[in-house]
C-alpha positions as CSV (number, residue, x, y, z in Angstrom):
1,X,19.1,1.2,-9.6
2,X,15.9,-0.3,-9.6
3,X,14.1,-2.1,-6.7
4,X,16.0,-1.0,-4.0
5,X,13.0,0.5,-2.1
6,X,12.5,-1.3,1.4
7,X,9.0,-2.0,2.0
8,X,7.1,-3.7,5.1
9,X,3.5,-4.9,5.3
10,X,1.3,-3.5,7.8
11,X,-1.7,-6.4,8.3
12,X,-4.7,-4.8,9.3
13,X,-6.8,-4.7,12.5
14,X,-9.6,-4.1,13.6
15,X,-10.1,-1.1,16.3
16,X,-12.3,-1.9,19.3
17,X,-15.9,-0.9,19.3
18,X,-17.8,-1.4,22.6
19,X,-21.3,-1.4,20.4
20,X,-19.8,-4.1,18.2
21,X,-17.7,-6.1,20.1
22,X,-17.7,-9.2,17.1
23,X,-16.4,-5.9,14.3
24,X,-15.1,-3.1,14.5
25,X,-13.8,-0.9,11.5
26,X,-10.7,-2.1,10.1
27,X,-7.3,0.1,10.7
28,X,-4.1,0.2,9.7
29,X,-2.8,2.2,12.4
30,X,-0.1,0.3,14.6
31,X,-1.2,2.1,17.8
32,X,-5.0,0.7,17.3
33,X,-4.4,-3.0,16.4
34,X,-2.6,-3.0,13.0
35,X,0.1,-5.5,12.9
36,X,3.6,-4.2,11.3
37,X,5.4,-7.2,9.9
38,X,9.1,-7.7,10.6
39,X,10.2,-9.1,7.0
40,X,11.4,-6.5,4.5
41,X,11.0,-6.3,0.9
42,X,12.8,-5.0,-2.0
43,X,10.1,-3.0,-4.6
44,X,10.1,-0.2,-6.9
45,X,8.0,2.5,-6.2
46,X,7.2,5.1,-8.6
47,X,4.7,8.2,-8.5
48,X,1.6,8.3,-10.2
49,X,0.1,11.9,-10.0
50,X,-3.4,12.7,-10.4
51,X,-4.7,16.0,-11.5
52,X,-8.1,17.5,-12.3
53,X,-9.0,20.5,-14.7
54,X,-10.4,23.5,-12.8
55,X,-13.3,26.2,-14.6
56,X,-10.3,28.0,-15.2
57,X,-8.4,25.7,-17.2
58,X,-5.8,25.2,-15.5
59,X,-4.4,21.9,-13.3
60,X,-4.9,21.7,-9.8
61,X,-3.0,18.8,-7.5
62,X,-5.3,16.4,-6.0
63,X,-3.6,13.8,-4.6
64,X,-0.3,11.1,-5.9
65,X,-0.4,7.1,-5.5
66,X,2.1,5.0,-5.9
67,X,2.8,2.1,-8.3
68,X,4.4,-0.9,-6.3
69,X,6.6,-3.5,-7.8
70,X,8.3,-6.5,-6.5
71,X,11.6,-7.4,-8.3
72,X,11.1,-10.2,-11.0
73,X,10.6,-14.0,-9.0
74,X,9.7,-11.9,-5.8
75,X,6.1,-12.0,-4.4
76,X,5.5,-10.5,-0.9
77,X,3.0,-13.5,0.4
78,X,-0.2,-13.0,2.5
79,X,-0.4,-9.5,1.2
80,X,-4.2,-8.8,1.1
81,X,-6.0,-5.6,-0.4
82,X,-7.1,-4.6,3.3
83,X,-3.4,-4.2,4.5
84,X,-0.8,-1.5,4.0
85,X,2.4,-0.8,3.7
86,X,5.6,1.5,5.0
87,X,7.9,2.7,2.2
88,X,11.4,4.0,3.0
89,X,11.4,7.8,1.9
90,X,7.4,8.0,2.0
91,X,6.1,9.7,5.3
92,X,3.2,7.6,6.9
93,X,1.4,4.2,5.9
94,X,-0.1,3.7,2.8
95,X,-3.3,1.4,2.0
96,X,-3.8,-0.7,-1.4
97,X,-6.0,0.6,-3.8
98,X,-8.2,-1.8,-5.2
99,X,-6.5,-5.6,-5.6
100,X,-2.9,-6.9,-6.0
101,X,-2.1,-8.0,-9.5
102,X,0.3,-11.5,-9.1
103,X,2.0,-11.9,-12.4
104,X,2.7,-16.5,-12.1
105,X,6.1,-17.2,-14.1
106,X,8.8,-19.4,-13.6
107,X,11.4,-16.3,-13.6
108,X,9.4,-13.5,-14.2
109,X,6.6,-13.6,-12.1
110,X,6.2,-10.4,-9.8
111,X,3.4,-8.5,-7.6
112,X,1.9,-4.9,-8.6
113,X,-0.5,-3.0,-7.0
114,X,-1.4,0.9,-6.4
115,X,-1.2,2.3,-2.5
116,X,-2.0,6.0,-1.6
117,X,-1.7,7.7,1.9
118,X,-3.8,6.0,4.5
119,X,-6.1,8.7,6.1
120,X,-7.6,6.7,8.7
């Protein structure tokens, strides 16, 4: 069955930096000022794998993202491209890659976006 994935939003924060006191670098780690969101959505998740050729010809790993989608008439508001998110089953917080595509329809309309592992 399909979107049965529980997701949560981690907003990010910015970690303290005693040379910068205004900035900071921006984290999605809870410990350091990342804020982990209490609501809960329903998405699918599915693996995208990506792969480079080697001199050798053969296929070597180099790292898998994940394709995000909210059920159809679901959006998950104030989700921004500088957050992250927790999936159920996926170890550790993943960060959005590039920007959030919101499909606008009276029924259909839905949120996708790509996240891989956060390796702040």
């Amino acid at each position: 069955m399909i979107w049965q994935t529980p997701l949560r939003v981690v907003k990010a924060g910015r970690e303290p930096d005693p040379y910068n006191p205004k900035g900071g670098k921006l984290t999605l780690d809870p410990d350091n000022g990342a804020t982990l969101q209490d609501e809960e959505f329903l998405v699918e998740c599915q693996p995208v794998e990506l792969a480079e050729d080697t001199a050798a010809g053969t296929r070597v790993h180099t790292r898998t993202s994940w394709q995000v989608i909210t059920r159809p008439g679901a959006h998950i508001d104030g989700l921004d491209a500088t957050d992250g998110v927790l999936v159920d089953g996926i170890d550790g917080v993943l960060e959005i890659v590039g920007e959030i595509g919101r499909v606008n329809h009276d029924r259909l309309g839905h949120d996708e976006f790509t996240v891989t592992r956060w390796e702040g």
